[in-house]
C-alpha positions as CSV (number, residue, x, y, z in Angstrom):
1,X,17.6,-25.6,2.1
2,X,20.7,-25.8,0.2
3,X,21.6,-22.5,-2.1
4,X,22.2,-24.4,-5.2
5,X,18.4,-26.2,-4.6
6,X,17.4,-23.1,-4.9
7,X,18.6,-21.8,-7.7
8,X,17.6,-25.2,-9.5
9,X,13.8,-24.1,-8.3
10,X,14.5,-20.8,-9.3
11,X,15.8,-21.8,-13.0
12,X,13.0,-24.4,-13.5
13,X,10.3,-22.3,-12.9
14,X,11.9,-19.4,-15.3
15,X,11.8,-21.9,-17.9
16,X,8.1,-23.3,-16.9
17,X,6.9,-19.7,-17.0
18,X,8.8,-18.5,-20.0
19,X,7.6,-21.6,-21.8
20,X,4.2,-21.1,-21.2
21,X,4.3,-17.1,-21.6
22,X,6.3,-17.6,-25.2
23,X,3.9,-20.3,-26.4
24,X,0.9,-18.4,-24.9
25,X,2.3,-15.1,-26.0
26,X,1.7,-13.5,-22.9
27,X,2.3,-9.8,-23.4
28,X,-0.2,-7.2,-22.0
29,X,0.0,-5.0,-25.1
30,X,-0.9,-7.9,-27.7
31,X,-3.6,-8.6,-25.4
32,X,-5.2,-5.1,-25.0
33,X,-4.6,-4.4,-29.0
34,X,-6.8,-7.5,-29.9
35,X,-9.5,-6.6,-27.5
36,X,-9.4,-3.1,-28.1
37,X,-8.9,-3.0,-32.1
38,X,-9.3,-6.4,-33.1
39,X,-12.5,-7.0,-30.7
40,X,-10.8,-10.1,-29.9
41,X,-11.2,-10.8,-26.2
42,X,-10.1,-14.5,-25.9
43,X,-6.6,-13.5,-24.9
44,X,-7.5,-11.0,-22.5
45,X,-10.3,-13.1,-21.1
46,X,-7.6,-16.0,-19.5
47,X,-5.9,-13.0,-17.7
48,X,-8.9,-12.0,-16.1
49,X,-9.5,-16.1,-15.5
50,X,-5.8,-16.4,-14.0
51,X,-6.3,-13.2,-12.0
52,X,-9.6,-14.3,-10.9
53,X,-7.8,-17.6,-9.8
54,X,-4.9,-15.8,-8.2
55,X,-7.7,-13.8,-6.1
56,X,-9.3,-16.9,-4.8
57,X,-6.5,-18.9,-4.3
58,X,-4.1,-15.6,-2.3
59,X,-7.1,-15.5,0.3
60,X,-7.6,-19.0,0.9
61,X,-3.9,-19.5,1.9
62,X,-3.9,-16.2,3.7
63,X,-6.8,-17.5,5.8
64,X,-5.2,-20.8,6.0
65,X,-2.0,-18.8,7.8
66,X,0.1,-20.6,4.6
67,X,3.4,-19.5,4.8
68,X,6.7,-19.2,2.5
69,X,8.1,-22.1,4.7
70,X,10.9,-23.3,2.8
71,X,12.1,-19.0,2.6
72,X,12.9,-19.1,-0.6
73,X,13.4,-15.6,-0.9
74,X,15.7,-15.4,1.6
75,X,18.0,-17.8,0.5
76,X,19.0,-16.0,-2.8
77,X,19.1,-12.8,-0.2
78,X,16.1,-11.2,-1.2
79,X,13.9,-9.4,1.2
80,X,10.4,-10.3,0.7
81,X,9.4,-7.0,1.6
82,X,11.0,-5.8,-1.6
83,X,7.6,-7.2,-3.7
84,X,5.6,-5.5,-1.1
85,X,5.1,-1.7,-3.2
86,X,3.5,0.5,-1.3
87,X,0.0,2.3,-2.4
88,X,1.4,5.7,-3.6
89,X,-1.4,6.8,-6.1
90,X,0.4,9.9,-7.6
91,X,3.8,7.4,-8.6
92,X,1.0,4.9,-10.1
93,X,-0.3,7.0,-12.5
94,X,2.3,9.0,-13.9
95,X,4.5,5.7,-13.6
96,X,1.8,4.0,-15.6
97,X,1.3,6.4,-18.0
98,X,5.1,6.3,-18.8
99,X,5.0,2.5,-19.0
100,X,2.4,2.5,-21.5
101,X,3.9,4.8,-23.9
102,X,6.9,2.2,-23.3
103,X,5.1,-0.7,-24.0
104,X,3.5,0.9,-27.1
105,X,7.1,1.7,-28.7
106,X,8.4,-1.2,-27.5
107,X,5.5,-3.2,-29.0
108,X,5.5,-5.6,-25.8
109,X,5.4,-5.1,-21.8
110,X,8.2,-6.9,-20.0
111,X,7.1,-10.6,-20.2
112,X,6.5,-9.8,-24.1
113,X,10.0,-7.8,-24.3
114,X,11.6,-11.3,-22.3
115,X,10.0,-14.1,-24.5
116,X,10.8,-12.4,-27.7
117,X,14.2,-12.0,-27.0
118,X,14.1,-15.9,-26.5
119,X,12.7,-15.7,-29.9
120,X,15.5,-13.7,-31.7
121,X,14.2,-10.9,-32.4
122,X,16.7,-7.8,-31.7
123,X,14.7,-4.5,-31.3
124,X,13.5,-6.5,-28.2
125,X,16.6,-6.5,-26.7
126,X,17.0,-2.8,-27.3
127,X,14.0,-2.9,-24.9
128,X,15.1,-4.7,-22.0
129,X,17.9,-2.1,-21.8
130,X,15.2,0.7,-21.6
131,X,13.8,-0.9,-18.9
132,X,16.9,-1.8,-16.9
133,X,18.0,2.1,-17.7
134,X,14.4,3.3,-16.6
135,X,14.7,1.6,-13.1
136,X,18.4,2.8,-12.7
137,X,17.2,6.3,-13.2
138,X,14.0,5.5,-10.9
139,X,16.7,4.3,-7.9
140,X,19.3,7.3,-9.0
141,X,16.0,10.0,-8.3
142,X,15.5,8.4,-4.9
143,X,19.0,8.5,-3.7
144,X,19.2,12.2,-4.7
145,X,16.3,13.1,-3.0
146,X,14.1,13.6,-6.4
147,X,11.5,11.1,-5.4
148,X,11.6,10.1,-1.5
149,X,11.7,6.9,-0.3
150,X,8.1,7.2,1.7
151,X,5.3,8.7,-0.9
152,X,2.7,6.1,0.7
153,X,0.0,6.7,3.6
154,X,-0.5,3.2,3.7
155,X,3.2,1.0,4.7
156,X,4.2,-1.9,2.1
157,X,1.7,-5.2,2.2
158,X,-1.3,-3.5,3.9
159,X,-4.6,-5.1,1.4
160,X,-7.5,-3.4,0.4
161,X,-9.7,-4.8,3.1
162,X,-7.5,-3.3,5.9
163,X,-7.4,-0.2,4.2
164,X,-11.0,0.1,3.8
165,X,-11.6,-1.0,7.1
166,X,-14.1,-4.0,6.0
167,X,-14.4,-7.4,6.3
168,X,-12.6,-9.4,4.1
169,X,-14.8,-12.3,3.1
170,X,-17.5,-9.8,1.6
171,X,-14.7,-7.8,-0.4
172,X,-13.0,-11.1,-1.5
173,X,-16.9,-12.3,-2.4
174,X,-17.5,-8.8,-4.2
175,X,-14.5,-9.5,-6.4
176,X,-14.5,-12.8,-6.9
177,X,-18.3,-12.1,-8.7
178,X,-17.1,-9.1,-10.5
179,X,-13.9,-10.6,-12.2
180,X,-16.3,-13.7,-13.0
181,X,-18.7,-11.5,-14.5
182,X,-16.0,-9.4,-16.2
183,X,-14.9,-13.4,-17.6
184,X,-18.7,-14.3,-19.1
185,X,-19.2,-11.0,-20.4
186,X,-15.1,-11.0,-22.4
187,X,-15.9,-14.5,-23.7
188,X,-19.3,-13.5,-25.4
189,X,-18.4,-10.5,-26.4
190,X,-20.6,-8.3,-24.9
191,X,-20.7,-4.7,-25.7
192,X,-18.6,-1.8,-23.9
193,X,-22.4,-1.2,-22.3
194,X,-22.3,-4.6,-20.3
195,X,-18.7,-3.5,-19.4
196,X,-19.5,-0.2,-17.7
197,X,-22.5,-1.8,-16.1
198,X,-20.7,-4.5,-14.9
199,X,-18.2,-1.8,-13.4
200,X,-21.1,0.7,-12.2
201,X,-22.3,-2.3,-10.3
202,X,-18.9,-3.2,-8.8
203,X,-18.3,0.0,-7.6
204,X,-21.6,0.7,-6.1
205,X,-21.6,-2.4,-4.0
206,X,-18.0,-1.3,-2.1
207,X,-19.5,1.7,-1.5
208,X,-22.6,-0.3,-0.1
209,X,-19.9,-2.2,2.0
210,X,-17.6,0.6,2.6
211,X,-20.5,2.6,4.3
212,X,-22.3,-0.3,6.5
213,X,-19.2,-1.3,7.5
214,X,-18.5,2.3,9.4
215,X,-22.2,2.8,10.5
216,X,-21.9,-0.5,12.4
217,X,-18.6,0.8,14.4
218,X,-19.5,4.0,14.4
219,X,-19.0,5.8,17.6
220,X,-22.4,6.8,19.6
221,X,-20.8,9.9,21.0
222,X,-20.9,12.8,19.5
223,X,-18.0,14.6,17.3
224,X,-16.0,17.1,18.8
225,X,-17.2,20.9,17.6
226,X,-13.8,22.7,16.7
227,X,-13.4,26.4,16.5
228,X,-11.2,27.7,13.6
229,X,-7.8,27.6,15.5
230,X,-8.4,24.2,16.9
231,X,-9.5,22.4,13.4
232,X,-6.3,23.8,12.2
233,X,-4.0,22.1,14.8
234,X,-6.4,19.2,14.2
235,X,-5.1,19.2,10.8
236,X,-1.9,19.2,12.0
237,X,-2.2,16.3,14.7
238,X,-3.3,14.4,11.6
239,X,-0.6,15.4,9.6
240,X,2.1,13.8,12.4
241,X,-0.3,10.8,12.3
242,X,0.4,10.4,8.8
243,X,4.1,10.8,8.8
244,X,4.6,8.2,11.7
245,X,2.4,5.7,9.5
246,X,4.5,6.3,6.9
247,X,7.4,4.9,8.9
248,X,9.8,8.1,7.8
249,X,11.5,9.3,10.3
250,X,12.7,12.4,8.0
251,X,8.6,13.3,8.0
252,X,8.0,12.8,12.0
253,X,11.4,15.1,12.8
254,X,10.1,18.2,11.7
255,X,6.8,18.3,13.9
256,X,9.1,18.5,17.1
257,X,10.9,21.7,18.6
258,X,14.6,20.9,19.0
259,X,14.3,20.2,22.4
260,X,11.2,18.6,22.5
261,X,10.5,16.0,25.1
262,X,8.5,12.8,25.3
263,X,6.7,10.5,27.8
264,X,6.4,6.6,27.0
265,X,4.0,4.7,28.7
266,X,6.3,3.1,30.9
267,X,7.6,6.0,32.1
268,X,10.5,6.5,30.3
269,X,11.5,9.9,29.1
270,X,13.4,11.1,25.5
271,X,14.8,14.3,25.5
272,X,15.4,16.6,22.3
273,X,14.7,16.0,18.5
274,X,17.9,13.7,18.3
275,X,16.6,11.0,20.6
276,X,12.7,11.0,19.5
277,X,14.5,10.3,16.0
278,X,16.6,7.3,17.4
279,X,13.5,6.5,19.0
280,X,11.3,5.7,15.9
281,X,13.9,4.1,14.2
282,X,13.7,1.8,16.7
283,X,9.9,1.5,16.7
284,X,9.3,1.9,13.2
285,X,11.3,-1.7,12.8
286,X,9.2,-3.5,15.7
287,X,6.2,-3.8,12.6
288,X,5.8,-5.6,9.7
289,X,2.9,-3.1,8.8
290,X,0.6,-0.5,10.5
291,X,-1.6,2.4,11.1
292,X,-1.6,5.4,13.5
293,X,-4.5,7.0,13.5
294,X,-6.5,9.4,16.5
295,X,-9.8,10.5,17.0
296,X,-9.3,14.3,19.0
297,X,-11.3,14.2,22.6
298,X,-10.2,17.9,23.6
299,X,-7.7,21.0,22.2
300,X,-7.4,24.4,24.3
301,X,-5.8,27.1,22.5
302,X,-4.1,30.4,24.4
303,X,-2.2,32.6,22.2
304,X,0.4,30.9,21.0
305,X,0.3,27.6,23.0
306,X,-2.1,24.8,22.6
307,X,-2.6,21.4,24.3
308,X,-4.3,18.9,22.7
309,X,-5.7,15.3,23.5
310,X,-6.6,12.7,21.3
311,X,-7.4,8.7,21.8
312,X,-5.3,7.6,19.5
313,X,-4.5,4.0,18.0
314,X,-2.0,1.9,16.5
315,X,-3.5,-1.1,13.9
316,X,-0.8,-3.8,12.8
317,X,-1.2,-6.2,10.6
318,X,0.5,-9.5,9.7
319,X,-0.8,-11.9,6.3
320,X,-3.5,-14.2,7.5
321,X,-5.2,-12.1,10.1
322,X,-8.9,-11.8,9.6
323,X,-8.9,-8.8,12.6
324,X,-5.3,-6.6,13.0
325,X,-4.7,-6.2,16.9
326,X,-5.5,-3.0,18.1
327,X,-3.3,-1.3,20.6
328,X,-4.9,1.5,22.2
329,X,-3.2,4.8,24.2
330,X,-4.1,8.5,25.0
331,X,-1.7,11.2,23.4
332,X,-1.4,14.4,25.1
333,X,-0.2,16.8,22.9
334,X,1.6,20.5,24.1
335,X,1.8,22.6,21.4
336,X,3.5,25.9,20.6
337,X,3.3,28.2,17.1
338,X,6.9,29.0,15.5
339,X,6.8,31.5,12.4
340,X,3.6,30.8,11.4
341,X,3.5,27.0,12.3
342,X,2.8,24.8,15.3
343,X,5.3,22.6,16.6
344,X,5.4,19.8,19.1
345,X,7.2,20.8,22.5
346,X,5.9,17.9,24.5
347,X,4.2,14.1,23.7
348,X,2.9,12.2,26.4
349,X,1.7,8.6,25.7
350,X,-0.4,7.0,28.5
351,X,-1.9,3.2,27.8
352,X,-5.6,3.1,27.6
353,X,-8.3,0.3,27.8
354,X,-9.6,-0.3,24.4
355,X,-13.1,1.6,23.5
């Protein structure tokens, strides 16, 4: 599609959206001050009706494989991955916190702060360069080292049903009834009783979910029993787990002696810390999104060395996919303890039939 098409798109639906947000007065903080002081929940009800909408509407053209087609994104050079935040609790709620003291002194959030200043008024201008200074200083603390790059176990775009591990029709059902609910019970005013009920109830049935969900894939063997020494290379396993789901090289170097080696499944060997960095740069880029994760089948401990087993996996995901392929192998982990703390001297992968 041609570039300037795209901007005319990109213009029209600014206006579209800033006309409907300025003659709607769309501004979370007007919202919550009406239904928090005012008792006024109209406004605040048609979010949770658009949300409730959006819900509905995301799944149905995830499941129908609907796709950006026309890439608009990528036209203007935008990465779509950019919109895809990953789930980093701790930077959620102190970030929140710090936006709502914003939005409180700035009397608007940012669609507020935008459709005012469409409206005249000046101090709302003041606040849009508040906001373009707060995510300068946000991108000045990660290139200094401040805040890193990777604070998430989970990589950018994975959804609630593929971290919970749950079906996604019953989570999408669940929340569909619970926003409705939320919707009856704003428009009639019910009391902050009905509120916490409806919530209680919400969160009691993914719990219900959560838990049938692993009873039915639950394995029939039974867990490993782990000494002292090996639950604490266990944790450790775990640990390097993590940082290679994280998709951070920086994180995965420091589990590996200097001159560390390791054995792909093909055959193919990578010798010293150097290489196995090259190496996951390379891999790290071959997914869109996953998750490493092993269940331990055997650790021996002697001294300081330790070898250690595990039947491990790796889940990817791509939007759409009502079950993320599996790819299954065997990790064989030696193991040696360096001032206190256990390194990696050797990683064999071996490819192994799916359990």
């Amino acid at each position: 599609m041609d570039f300037t098409i795209v901007l005319l798109i990109a213009f029209v639906t600014g206006v579209i959206l800033g006309f409907l947000f300025q003659k709607g007065q769309f501004c979370m903080t007007l919202m919550l001050t009406e239904s928090v002081i005012f008792k006024n929940h109209k406004r605040i009800a048609g979010f949770v009706g658009a949300i409730l909408v959006s819900v509905v509407l995301f799944n149905v053209a995830a499941f129908l494989g609907v796709t950006d087609n026309f890439n608009l994104l990528r036209q203007v050079g935008v990465n779509p991955k950019f919109f895809q935040a990953p789930l980093a609790i701790d930077r959620s709620l102190i970030g929140g916190l710090i936006f709502g003291f914003g939005m409180i002194l700035a009397g608007g959030c940012v669609a507020g702060v935008l459709f005012r200043i469409g409206e005249g008024q000046l101090s709302s201008v003041i606040a849009f360069f508040g906001i373009m200074a707060g995510f300068a200083t946000a991108i000045a603390l990660e290139i200094v080292g401040v805040i890193g790059l990777e604070a998430s176990l989970y990589p950018p775009g994975v959804l609630l049903s593929q971290i919970l591990q749950v079906p996604v029709i019953p989570l999408v059902t669940l929340t569909a009834v619970f926003l409705l609910a939320l919707l009856l019970a704003l428009l009639r005013n019910a009391r902050s009783r009905v509120f916490l009920a409806i919530l209680l109830i919400f969160f009691l049935a993914i719990v219900l979910l959560y838990h049938s969900e692993r009873q039915s894939i639950q394995s029939i063997a039974p867990p490993v029993e782990l000494n002292e020494k090996q639950v604490e290379i266990n944790r450790f396993i775990s640990s390097f787990h993590v940082a290679v789901s994280n998709r951070s090289t920086a994180k995965i170097v420091p589990f590996f002696t200097d001159d560390a080696l390791m054995v792909l499944p093909d055959g193919r060997l990578i010798r010293n810390v150097t290489m196995i960095k090259s190496y996951y740069e390379k891999e790290i880029v071959l997914y869109h999104q996953y998750i490493i994760y092993g269940k331990v089948s055997s650790i021996e401990v002697a001294d300081n060395k330790a070898t250690a087993v595990y039947n491990s996996g790796l889940r990817s995901w791509s939007l759409g996919a009502t079950q993320p392929p599996y790819i299954p192998y065997r990790e064989t982990f030696t193991l040696i303890r360096i001032a206190d703390a256990w390194k990696i001297e050797s990683l064999v992968l071996n490819a192994r039939r799916s359990e």
